[in-house]
C-alpha positions as CSV (number, residue, x, y, z in Angstrom):
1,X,91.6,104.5,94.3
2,X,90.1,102.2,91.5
3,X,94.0,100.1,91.5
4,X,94.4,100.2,95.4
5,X,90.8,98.9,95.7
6,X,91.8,95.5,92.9
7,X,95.2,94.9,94.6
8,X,93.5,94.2,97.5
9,X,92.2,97.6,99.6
10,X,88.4,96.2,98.4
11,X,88.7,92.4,99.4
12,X,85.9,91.4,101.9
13,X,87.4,89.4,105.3
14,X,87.9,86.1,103.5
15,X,90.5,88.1,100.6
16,X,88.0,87.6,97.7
17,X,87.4,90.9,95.9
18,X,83.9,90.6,94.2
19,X,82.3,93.4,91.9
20,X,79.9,94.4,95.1
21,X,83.3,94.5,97.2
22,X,84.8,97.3,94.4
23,X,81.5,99.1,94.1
24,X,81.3,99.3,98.3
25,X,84.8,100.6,98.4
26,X,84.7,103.1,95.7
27,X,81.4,104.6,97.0
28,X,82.7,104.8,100.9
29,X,86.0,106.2,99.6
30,X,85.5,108.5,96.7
31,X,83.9,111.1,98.4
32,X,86.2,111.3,101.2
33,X,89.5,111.3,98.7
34,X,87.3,114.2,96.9
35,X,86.7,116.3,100.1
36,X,90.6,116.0,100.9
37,X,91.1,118.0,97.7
38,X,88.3,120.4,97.9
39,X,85.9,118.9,95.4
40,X,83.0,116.8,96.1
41,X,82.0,113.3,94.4
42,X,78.9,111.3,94.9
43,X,79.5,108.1,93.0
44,X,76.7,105.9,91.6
45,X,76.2,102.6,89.9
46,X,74.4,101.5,87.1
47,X,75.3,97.8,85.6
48,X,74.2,94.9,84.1
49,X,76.4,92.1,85.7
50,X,76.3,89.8,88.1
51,X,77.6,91.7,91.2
52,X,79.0,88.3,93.1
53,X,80.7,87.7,90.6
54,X,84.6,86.8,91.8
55,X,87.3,89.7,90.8
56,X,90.5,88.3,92.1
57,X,91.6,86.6,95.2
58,X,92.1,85.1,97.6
59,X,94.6,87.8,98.6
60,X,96.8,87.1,101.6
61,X,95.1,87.2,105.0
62,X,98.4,88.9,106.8
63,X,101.0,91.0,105.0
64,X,104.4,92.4,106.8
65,X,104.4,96.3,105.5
66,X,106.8,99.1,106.7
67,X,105.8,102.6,107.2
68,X,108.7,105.4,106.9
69,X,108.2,109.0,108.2
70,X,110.5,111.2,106.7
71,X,113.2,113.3,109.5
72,X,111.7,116.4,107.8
73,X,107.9,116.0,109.4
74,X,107.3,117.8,112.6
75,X,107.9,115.4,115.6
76,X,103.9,113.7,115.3
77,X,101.8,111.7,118.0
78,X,100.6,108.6,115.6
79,X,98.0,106.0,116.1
80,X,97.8,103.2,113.3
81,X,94.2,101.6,113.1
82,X,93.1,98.0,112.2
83,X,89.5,97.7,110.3
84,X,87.7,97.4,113.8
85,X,89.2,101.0,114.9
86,X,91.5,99.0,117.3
87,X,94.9,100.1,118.0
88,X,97.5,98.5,116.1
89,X,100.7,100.9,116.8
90,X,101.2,104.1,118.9
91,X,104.0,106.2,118.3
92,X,105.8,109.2,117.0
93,X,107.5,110.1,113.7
94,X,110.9,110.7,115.4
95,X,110.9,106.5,115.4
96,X,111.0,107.0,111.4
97,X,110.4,103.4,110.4
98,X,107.4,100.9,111.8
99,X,107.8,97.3,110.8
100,X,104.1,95.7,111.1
101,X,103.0,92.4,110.4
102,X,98.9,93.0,109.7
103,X,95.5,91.4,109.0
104,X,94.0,92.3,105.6
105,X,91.9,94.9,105.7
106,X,91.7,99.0,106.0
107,X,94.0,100.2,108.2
108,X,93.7,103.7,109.5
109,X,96.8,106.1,110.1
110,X,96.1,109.6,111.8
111,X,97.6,111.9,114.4
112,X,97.1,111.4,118.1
């Protein structure tokens, strides 16, 4: 979670990743990668540094990415989410391969 969030996952709109940008994207996402596994996480912050302070960036504004479904998985209704919950790609897993070309931010892929 920490490495996804500093390649990129954690960048605000503009593809800067600030230490307020991690901290946001840790505490939203923790929790729900702890539930998926049964445990529970409530993560909290206490530092001393400057929390505008600049990580990394800028990181690309559009990236071309492939998704692959393996022939194994049940034939799947799927629906690919940009940041704003708008439909990016509706399909099913018998396609096996979706070449997008998306904005940066967190993208959401669930079934139909």
């Amino acid at each position: 979670m920490l490495l996804n969030g500093l390649k990129g996952a954690a960048a605000d709109r503009e593809g800067r990743l600030r230490v307020t940008d991690l901290v946001t994207y840790l505490k939203r996402n923790l929790p729900i990668l702890a539930q998926s596994v049964g445990k529970n996480q409530n993560p909290r912050t206490s530092m001393d540094i400057d929390l505008q302070k600049e990580i990394v960036g800028p990181f690309p504004k559009e990236l071309d990415i492939s998704i692959e479904f393996t022939a194994s998985q049940p034939l799947t209704e799927m629906i690919l989410e940009d940041p704003d919950l708008n439909i990016v790609k509706q399909g099913n897993t018998a396609e096996l391969r979706w070449d997008l070309h998306l904005k940066r931010g967190e993208h959401v892929l669930r079934e139909k």
